[in-house]
Backbone as JSON Lines, residues from 0, in Angstrom:
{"i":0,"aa":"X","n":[-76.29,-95.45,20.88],"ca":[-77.18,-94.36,20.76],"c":[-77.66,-93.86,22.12]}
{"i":1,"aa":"X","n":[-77.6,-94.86,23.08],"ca":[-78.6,-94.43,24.37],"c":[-77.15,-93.1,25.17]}
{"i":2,"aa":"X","n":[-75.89,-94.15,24.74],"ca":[-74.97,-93.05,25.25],"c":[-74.88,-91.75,25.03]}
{"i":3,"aa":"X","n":[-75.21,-91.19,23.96],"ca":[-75.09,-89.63,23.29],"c":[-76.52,-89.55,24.31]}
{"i":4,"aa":"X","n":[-77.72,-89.57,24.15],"ca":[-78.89,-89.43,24.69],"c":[-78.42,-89.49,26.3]}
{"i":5,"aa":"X","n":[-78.24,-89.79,26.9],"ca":[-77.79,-90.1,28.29],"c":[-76.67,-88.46,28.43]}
{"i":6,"aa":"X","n":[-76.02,-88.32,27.24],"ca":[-75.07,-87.53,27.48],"c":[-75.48,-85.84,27.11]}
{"i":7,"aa":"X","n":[-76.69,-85.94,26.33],"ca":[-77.03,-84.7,26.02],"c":[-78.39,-84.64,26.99]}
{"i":8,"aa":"X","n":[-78.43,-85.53,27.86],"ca":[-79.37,-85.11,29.03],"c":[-79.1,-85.12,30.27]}
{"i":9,"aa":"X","n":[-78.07,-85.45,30.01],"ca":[-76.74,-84.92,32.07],"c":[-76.57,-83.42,31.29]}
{"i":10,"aa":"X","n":[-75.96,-83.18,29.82],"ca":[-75.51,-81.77,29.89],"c":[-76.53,-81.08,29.8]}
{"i":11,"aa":"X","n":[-78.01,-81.09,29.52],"ca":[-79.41,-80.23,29.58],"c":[-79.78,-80.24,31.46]}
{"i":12,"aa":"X","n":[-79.4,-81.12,32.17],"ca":[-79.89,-81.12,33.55],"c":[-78.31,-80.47,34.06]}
{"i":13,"aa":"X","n":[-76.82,-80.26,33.56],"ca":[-76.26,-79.4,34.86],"c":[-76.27,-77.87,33.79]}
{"i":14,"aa":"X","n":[-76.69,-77.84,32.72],"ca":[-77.05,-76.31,31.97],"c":[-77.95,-75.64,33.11]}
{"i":15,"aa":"X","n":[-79.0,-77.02,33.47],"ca":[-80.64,-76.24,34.21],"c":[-80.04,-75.82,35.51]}
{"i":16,"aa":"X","n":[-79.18,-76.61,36.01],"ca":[-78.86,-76.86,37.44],"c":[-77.58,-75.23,37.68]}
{"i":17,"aa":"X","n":[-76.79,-75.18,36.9],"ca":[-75.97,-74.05,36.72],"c":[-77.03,-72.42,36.87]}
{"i":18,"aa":"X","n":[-77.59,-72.85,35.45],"ca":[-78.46,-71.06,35.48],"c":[-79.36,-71.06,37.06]}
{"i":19,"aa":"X","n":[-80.04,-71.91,37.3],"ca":[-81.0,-71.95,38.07],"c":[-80.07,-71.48,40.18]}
{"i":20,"aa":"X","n":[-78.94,-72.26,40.46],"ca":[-77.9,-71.37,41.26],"c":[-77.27,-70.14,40.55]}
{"i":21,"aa":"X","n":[-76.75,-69.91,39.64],"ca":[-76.58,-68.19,39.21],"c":[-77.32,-67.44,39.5]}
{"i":22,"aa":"X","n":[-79.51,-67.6,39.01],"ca":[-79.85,-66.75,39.01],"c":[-80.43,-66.43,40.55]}
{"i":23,"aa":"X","n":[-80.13,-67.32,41.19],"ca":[-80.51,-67.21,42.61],"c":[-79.88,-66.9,43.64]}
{"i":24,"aa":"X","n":[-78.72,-66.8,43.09],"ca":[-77.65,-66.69,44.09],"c":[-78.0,-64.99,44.34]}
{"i":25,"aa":"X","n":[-77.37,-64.12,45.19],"ca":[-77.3,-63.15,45.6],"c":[-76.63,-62.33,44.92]}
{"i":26,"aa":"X","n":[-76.98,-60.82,44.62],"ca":[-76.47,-60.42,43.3],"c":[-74.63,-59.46,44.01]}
{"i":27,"aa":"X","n":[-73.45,-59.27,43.91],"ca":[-72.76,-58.87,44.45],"c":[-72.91,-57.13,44.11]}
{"i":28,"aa":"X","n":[-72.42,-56.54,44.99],"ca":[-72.48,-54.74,44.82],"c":[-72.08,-53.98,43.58]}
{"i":29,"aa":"X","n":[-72.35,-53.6,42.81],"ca":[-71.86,-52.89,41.72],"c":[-70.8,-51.52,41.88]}
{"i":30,"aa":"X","n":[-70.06,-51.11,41.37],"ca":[-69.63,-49.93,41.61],"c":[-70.5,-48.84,42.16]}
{"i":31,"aa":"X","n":[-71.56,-48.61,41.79],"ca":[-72.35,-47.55,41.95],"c":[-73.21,-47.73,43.16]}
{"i":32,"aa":"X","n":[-73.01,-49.15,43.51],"ca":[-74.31,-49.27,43.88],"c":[-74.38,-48.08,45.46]}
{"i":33,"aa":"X","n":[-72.67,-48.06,45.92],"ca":[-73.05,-47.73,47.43],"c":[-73.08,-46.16,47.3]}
{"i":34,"aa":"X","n":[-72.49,-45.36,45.95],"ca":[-72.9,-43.89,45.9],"c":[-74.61,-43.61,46.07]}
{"i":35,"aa":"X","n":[-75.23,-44.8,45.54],"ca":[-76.85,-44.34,45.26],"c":[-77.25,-44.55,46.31]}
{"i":36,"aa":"X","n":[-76.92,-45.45,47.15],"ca":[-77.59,-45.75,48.68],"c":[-77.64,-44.33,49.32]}
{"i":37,"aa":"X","n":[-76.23,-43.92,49.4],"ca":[-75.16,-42.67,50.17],"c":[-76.03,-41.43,49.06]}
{"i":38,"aa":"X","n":[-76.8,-41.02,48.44],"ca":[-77.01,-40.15,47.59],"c":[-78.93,-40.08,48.17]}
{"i":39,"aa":"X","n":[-79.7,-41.31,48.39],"ca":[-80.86,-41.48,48.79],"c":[-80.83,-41.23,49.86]}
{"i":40,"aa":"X","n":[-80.13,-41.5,50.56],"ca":[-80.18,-41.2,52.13],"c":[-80.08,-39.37,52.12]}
{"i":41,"aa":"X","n":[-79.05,-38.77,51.5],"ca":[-78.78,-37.47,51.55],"c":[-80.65,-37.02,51.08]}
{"i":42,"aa":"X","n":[-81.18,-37.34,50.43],"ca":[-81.73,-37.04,49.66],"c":[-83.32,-37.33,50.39]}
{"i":43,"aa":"X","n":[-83.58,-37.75,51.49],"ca":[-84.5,-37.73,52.19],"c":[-84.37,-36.57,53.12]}
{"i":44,"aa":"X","n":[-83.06,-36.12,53.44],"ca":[-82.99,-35.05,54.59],"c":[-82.77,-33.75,53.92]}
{"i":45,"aa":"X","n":[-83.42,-33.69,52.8],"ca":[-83.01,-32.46,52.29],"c":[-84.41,-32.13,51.6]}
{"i":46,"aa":"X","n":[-85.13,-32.61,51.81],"ca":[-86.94,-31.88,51.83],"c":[-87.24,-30.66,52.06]}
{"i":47,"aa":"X","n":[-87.66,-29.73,51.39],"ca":[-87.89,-28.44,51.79],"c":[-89.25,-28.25,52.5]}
{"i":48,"aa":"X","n":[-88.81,-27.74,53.92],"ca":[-89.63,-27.43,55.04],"c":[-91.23,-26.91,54.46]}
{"i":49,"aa":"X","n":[-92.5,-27.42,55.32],"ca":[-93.44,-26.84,54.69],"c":[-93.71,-25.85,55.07]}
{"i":50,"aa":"X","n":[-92.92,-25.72,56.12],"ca":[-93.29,-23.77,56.45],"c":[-91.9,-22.42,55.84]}
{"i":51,"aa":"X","n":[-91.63,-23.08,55.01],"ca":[-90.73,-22.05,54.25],"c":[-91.67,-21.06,53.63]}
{"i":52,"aa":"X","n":[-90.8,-20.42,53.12],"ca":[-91.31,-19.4,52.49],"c":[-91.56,-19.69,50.87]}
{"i":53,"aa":"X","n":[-92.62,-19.31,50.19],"ca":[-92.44,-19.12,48.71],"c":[-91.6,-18.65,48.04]}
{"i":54,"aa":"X","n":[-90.5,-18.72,47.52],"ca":[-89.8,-17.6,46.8],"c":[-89.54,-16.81,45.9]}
{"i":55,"aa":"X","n":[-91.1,-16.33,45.11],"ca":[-91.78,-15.27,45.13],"c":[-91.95,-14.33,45.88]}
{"i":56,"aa":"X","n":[-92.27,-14.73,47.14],"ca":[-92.22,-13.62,48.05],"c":[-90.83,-12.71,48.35]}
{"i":57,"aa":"X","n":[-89.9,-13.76,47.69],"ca":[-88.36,-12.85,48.03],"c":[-88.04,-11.94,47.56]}
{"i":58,"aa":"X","n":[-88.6,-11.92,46.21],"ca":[-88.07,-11.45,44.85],"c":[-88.35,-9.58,45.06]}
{"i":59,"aa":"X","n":[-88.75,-8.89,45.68],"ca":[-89.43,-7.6,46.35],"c":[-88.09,-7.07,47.12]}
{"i":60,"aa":"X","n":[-87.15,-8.4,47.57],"ca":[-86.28,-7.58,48.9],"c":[-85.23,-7.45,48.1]}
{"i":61,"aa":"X","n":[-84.64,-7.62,46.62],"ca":[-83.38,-7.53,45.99],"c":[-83.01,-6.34,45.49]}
{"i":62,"aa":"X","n":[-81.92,-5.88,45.15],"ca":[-81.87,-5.07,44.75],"c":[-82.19,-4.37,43.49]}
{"i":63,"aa":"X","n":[-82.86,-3.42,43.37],"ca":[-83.43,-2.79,41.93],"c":[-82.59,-2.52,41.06]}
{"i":64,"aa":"X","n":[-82.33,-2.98,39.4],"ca":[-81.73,-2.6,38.98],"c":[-81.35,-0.99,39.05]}
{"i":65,"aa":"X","n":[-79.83,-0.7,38.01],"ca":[-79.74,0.86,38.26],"c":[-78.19,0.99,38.22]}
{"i":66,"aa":"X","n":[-77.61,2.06,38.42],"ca":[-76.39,2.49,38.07],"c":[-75.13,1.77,37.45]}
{"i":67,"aa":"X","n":[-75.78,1.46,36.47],"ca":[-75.43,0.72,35.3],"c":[-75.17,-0.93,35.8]}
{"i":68,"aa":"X","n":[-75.73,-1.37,36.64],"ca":[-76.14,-2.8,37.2],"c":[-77.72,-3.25,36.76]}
{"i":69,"aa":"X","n":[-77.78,-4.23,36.25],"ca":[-79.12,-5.0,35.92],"c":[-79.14,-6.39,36.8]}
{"i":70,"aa":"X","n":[-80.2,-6.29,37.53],"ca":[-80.59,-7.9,38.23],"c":[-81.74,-8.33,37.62]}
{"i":71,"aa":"X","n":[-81.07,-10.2,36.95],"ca":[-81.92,-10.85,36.06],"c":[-82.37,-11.98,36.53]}
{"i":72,"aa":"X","n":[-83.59,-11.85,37.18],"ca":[-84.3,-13.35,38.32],"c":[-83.97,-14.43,37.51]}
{"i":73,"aa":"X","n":[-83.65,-15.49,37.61],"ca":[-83.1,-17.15,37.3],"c":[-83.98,-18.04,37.84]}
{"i":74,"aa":"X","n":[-84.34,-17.85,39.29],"ca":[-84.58,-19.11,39.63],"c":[-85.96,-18.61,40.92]}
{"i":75,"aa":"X","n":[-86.5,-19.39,40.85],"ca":[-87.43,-19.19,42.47],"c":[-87.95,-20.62,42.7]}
{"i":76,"aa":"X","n":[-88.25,-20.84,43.86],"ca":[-88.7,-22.21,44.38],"c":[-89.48,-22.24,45.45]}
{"i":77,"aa":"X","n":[-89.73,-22.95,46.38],"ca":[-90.44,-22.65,47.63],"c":[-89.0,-22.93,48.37]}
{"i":78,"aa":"X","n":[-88.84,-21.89,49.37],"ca":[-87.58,-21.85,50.19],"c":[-86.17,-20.97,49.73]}
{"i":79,"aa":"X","n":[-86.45,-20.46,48.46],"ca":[-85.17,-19.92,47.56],"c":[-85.69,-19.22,46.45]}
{"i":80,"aa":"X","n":[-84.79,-18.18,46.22],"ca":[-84.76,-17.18,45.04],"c":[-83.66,-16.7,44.51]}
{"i":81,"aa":"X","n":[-83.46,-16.98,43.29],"ca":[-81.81,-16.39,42.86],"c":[-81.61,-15.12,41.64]}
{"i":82,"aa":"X","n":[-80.93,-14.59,41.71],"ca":[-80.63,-13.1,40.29],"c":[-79.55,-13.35,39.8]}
{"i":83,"aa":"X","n":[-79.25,-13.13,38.63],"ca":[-78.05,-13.03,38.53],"c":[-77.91,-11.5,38.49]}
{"i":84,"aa":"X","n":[-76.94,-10.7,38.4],"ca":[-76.25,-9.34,38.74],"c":[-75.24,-8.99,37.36]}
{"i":85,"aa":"X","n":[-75.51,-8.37,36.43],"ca":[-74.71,-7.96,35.24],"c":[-74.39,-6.57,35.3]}
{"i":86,"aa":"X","n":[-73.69,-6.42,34.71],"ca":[-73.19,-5.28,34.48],"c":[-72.24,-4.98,32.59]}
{"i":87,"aa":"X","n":[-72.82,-4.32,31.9],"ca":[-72.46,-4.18,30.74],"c":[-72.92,-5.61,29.87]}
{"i":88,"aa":"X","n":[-73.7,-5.88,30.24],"ca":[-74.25,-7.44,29.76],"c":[-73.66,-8.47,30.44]}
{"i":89,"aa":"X","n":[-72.33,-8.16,31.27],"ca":[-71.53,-9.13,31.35],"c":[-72.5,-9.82,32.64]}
{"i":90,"aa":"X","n":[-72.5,-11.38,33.4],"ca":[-72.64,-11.56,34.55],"c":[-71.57,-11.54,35.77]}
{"i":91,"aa":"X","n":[-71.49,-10.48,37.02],"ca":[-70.51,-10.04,37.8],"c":[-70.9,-10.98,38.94]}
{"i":92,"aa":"X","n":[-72.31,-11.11,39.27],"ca":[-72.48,-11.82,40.45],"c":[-73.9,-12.81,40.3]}
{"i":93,"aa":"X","n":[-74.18,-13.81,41.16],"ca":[-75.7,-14.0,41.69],"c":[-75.74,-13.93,42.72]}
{"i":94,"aa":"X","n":[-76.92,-13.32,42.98],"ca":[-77.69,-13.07,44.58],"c":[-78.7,-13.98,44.79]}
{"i":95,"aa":"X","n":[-78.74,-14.55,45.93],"ca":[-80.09,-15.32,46.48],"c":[-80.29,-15.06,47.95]}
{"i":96,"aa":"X","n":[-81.63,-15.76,48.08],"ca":[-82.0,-15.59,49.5],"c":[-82.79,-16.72,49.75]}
{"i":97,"aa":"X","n":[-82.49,-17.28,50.48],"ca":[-82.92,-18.75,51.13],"c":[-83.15,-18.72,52.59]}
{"i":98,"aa":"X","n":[-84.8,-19.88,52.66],"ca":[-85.02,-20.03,53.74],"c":[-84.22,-21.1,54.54]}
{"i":99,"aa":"X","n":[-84.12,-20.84,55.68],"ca":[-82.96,-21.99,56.19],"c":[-83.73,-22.61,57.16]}
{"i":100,"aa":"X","n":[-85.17,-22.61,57.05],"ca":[-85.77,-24.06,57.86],"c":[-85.78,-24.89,57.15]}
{"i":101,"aa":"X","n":[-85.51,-24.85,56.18],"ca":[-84.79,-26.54,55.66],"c":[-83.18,-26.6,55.69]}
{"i":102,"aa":"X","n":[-82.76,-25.74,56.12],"ca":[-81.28,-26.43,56.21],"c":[-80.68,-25.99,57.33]}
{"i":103,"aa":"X","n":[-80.9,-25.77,58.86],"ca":[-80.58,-25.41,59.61],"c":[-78.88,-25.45,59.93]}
{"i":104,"aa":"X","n":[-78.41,-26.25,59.46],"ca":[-76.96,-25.72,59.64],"c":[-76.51,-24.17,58.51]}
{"i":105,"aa":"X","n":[-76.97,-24.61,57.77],"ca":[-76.84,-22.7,57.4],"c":[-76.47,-21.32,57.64]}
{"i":106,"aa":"X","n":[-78.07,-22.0,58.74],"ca":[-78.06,-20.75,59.8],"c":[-76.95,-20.89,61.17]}
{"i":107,"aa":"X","n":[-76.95,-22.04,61.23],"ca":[-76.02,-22.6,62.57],"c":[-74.39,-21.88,62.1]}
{"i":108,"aa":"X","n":[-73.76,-21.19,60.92],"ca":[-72.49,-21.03,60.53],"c":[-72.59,-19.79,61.02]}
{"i":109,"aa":"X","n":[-73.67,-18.97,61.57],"ca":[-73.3,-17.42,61.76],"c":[-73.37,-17.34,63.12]}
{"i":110,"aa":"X","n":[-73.47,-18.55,63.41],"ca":[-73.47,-18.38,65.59],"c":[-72.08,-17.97,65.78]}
{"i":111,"aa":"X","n":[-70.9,-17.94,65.15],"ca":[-69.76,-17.61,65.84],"c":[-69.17,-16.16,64.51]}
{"i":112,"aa":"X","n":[-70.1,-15.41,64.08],"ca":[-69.76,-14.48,63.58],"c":[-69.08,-13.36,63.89]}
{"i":113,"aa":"X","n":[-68.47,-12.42,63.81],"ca":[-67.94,-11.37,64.8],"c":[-68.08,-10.13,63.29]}
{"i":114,"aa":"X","n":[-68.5,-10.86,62.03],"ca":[-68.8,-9.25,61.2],"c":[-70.04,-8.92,61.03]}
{"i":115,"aa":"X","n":[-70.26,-8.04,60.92],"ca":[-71.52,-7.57,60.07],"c":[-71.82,-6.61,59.38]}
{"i":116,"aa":"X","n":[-72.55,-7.11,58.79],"ca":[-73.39,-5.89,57.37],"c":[-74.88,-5.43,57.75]}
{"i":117,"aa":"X","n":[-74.89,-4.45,57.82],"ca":[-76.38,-3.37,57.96],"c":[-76.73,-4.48,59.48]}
{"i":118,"aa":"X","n":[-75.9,-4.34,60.29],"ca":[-76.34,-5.16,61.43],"c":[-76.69,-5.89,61.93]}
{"i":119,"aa":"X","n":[-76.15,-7.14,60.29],"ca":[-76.78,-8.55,60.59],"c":[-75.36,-9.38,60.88]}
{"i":120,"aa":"X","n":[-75.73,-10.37,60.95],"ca":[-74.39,-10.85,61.8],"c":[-74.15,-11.55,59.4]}
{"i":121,"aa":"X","n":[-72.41,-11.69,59.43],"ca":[-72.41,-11.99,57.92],"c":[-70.59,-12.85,58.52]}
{"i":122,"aa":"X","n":[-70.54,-13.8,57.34],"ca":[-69.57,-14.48,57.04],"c":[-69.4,-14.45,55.57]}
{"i":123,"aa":"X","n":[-67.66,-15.04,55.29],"ca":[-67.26,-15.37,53.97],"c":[-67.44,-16.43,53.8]}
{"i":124,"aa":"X","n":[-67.77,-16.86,52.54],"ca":[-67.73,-18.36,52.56],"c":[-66.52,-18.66,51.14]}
{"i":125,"aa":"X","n":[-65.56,-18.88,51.32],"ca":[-64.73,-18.76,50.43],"c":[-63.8,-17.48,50.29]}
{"i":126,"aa":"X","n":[-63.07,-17.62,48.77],"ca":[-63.09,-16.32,48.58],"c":[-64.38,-15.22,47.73]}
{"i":127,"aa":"X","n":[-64.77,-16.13,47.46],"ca":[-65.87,-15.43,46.01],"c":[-67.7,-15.19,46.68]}
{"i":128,"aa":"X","n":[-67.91,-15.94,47.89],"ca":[-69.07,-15.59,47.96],"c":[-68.9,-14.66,49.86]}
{"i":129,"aa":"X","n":[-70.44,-14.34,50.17],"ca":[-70.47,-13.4,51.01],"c":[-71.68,-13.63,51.57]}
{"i":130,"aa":"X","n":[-72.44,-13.86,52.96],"ca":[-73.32,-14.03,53.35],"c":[-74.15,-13.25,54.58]}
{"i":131,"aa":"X","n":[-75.2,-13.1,54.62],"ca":[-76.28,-12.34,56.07],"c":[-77.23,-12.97,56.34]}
{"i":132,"aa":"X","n":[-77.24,-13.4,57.63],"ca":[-78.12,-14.11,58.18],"c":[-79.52,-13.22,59.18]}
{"i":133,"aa":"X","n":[-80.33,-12.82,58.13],"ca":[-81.5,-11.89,58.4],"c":[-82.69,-12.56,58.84]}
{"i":134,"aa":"X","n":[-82.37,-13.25,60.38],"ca":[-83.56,-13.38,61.32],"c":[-83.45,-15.49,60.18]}
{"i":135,"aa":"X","n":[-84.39,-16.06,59.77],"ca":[-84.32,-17.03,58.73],"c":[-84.2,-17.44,57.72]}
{"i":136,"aa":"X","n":[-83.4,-16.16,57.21],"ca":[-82.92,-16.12,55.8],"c":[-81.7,-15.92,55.39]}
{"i":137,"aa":"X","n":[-81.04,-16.55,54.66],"ca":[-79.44,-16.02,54.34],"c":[-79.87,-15.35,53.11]}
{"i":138,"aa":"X","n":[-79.04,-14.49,53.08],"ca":[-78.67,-13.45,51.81],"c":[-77.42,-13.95,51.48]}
{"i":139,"aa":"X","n":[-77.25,-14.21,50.24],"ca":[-76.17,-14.2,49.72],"c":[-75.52,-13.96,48.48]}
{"i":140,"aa":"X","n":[-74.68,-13.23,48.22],"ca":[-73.49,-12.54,46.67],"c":[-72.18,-13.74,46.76]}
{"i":141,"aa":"X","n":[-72.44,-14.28,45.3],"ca":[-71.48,-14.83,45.06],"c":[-70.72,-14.36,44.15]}
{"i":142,"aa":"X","n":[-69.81,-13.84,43.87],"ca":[-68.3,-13.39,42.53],"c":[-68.32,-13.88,41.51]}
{"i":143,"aa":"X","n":[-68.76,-13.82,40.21],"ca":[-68.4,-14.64,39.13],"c":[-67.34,-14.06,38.67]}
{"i":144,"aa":"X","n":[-66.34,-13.58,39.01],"ca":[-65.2,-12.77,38.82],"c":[-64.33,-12.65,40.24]}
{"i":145,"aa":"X","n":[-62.95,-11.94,39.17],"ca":[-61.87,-11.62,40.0],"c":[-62.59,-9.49,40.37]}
{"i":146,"aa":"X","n":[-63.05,-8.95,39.78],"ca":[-63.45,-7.59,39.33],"c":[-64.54,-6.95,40.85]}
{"i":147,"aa":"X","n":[-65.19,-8.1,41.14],"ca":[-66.38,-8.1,42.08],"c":[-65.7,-8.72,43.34]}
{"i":148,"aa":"X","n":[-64.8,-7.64,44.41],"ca":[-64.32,-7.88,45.37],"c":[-65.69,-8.32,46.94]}
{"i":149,"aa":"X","n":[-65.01,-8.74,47.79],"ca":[-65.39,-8.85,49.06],"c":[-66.26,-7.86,49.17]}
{"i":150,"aa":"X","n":[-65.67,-6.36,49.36],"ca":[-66.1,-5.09,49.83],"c":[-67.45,-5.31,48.62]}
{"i":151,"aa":"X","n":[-67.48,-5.37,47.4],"ca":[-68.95,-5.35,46.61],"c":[-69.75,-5.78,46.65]}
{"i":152,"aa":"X","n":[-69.75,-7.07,47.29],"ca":[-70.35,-8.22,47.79],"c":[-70.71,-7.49,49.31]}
{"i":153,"aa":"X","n":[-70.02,-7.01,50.02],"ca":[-71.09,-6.38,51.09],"c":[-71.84,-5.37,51.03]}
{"i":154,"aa":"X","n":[-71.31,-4.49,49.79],"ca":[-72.12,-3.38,49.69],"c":[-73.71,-3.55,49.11]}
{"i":155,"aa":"X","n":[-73.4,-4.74,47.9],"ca":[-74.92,-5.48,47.46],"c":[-75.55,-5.99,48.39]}
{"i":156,"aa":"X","n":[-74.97,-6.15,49.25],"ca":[-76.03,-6.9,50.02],"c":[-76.78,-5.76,51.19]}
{"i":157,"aa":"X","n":[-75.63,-5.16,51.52],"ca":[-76.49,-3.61,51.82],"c":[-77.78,-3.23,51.59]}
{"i":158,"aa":"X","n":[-77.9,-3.53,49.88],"ca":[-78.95,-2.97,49.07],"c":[-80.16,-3.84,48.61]}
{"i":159,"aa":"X","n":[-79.92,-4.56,49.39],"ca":[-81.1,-5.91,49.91],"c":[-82.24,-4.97,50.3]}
{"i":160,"aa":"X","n":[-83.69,-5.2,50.29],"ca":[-84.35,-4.48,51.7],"c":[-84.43,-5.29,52.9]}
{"i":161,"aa":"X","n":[-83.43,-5.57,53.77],"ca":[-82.8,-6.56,54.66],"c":[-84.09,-6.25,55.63]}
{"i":162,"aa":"X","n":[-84.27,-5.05,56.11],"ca":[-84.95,-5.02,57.05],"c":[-86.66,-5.22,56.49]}
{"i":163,"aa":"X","n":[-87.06,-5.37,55.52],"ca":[-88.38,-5.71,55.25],"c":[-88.17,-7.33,54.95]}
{"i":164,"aa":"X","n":[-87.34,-7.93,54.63],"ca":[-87.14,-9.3,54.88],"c":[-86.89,-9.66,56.37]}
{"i":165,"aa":"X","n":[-86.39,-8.87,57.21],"ca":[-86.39,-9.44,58.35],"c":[-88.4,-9.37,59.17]}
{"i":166,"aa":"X","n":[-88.83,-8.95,58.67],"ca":[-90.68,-8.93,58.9],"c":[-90.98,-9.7,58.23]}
{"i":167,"aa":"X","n":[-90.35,-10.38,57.17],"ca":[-91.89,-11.15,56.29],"c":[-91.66,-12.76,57.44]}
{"i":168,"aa":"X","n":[-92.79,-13.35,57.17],"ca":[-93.05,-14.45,58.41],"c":[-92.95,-16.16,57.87]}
């Protein structure tokens, strides 16, 4: 009898002795684990500046609906404002305007510009979107279509009030 007893208390002391190194041991990396590290880190440097702008205040420089175009506000934030751009109900484009003291490379893509629109310095970004860099703000038309060329995308943005966005502070 003492043998079974002897034997079901070596296997209760290496049961204790087993869990007790498992749960202490060091836990190994999970799949995910190094996207979330790599995702937190992104995610501290992307704080929106406290001296941005409201983006409310943007919503004044877009273009007014009208010749058979409707602009339908979506989004505003502090630092950003977005429309979408329809036409026949359909959606042809969105427009936004963002402050780029929170994202200074942004603004850093129009230092080697050579086009411009209403005399701001402007780049493509793709084929589908279109951009103006007005003093700390990008303007930008993106294509939700094949229909809404390059050339439309500069002409909307034309119809920005570019130059009363280039005053607000």
């Amino acid at each position: 009898m003492s043998f079974y007893r002897s034997r079901k208390i070596v296997a209760a002391l290496l049961i204790s002795v087993l869990l007790l190194t498992t749960a202490c041991s060091p836990k190994t990396p999970g799949r995910f684990d190094q996207a979330q590290q790599e995702s937190t880190k992104q995610k501290s440097g992307q704080a929106v500046a406290k001296t941005a702008t409201q983006g409310s205040e943007f919503n004044k420089f877009f273009p007014k609906s009208g010749g058979g175009y409707d602009s339908v506000f979506t989004q505003e934030k502090k630092g950003f404002a977005e429309a979408k751009l329809k036409k026949a109900g359909k959606e042809v484009a969105m427009m936004s305007i963002s402050d780029t003291s929170s994202t200074p490379e942004a603004a850093a893509k129009f230092s080697k510009s050579t086009k411009k629109i209403a005399g701001y310095p402007a780049v493509e970004q793709g084929k589908t979107a279109t951009a103006v860099l007005v003093g700390k703000y990008q303007v930008k038309v993106l294509s939700k279509g094949t229909t809404f060329t390059a050339s439309d995308r500069a002409d909307l943005i034309s119809k920005f009030n570019l130059s009363g966005l280039a005053k607000l502070k």
